[in-house]
Structure formats: C-alpha cells, structure tokens
C-alpha positions as CSV (number, residue, x, y, z in Angstrom):
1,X,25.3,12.5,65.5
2,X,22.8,14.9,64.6
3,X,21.6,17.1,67.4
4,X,19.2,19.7,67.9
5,X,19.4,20.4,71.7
6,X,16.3,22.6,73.2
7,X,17.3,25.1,76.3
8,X,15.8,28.1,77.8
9,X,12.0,26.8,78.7
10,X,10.9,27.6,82.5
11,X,7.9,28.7,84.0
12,X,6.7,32.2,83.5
13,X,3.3,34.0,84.1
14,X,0.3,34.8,81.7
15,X,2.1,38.1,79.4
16,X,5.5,37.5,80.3
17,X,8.7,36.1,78.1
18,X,11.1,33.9,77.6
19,X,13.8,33.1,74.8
20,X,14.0,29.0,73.6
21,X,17.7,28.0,72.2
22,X,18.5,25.6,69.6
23,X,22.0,24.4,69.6
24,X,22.3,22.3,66.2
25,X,25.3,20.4,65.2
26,X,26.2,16.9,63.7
27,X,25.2,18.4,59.6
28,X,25.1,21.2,57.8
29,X,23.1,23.3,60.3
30,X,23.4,26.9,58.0
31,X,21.9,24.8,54.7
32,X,18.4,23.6,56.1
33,X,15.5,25.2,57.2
34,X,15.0,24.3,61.2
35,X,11.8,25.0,62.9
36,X,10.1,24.7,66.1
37,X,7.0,22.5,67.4
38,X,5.0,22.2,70.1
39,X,3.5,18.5,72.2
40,X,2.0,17.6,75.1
41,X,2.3,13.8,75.9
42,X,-0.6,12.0,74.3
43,X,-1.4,15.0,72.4
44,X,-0.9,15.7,68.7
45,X,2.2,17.9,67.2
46,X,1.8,21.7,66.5
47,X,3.9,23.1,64.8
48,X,5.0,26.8,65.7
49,X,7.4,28.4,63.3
50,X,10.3,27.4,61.2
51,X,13.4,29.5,59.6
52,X,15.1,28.9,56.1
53,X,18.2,28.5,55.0
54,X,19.5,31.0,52.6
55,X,17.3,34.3,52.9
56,X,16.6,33.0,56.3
57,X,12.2,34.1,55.7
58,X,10.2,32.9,58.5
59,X,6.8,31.4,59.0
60,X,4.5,31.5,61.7
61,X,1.2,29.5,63.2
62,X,-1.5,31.8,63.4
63,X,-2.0,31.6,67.0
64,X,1.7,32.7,67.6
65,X,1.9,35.8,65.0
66,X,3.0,39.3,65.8
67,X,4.1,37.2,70.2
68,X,7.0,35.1,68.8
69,X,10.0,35.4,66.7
70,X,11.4,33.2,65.7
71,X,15.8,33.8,64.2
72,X,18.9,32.2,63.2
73,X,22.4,33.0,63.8
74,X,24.8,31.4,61.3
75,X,27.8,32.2,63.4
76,X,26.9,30.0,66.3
77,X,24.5,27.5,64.5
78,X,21.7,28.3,67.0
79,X,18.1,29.4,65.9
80,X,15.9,31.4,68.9
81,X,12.5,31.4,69.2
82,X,11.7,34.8,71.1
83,X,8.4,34.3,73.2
84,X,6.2,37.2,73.9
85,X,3.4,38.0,75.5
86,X,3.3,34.2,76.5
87,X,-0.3,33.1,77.2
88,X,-1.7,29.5,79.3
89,X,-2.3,27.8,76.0
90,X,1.4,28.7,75.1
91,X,2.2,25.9,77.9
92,X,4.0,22.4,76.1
93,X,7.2,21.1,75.3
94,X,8.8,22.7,72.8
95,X,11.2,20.9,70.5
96,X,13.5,21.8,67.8
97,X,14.0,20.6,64.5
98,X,15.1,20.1,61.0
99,X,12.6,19.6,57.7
100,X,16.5,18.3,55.9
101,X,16.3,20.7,53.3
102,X,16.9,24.5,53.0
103,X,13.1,25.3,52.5
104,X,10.0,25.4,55.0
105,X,7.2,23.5,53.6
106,X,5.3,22.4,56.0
107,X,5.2,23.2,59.8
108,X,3.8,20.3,60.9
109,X,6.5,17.8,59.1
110,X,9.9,17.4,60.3
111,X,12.3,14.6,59.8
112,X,14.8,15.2,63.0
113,X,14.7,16.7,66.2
114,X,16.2,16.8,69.8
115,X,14.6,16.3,73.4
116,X,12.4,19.5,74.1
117,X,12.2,21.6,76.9
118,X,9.4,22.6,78.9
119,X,7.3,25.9,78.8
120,X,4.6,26.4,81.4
121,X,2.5,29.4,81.4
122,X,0.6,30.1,84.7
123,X,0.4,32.7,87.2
C-alpha cells in the first residue's frame, strides 16, 4: 500500500547530473518528512538528505552539500533529489523514503521505503 517508487538513476560521467524521482503514494505523502539514502549490496546505509513536511527545511550529508538538492512538490506528491556535479563515490543505489512523521531526525533512520534505482558515476 505504501509506496515510494525511485526513477531517474543511469549512468553519467565524473561532473555531470542527473535528477532522482520519488513517486509516493499509499499515506499522507504531504504530512511526513521523506528522505533519500544511499547502499551498495553488503555495504552499510548512508543516508543523503531528507525534506520535511510543513516548511519543507532540508538537510544534507556533508559529502553531498552545496552538489545536491534535494525538493518536494505537494502537487504531485514527488520529492527530487537534483544531483550535481556527480562524482565516482556518488555511485550506489539510491532509495527513497519516509521517517513517518513530519520532522527529519535522523538521516540514517527510516521506517519505509521503495526499490531504488541505480546511479553509477564513471567516465
């Protein structure tokens, strides 16, 4: 019922960009914070940035600051995640997902997400 589909991950070279989609549905996507992290298979979780509810303020990892943005459009119930600048160590899966509640507490803790999609930096 509750999904949080990925979209918009390819492969791009060392500096270039790409925009990540989240398509959320199944609850009430405009009342909860909904973030983004990062995995490779057999590797541990990082997470990347996350928007809240309400005001819609934004955090950031440090290694991402001032490359990606990360936005929400009420409208559609989609949150982007604009990629810039996009660097080798960029390259995971990135996944989309909710904290359920409106605030951000914690980048690395989410309670739902959806099937990522895959972001490979190399030239």
């Amino acid at each position: 019922d509750v999904q949080l589909q990925a979209s918009g991950g390819g492969l791009v070279q060392p500096g270039g960009s790409l925009r990540l989609s989240c398509a959320a549905s199944g609850f009430t996507v405009n009342g909860y914070a909904i973030g983004w992290f990062r995995q490779a298979p057999g590797k541990g979780r990082e997470g990347v940035s996350c928007v809240e509810s309400g005001d819609g303020s934004t955090i950031y990892t440090d290694s991402v600051k001032g490359r990606f943005t990360i936005s929400r459009d009420n409208a559609s119930k989609t949150v982007y995640l604009q990629m810039n600048s996009l660097k080798p160590e960029d390259t995971d899966v990135y996944y989309c997902a909710t904290p359920w509640r409106p605030s951000c507490t914690d980048l690395n803790q989410y309670d739902y997400w959806g099937q990522g999609t895959l972001v490979t930096v190399s030239s």
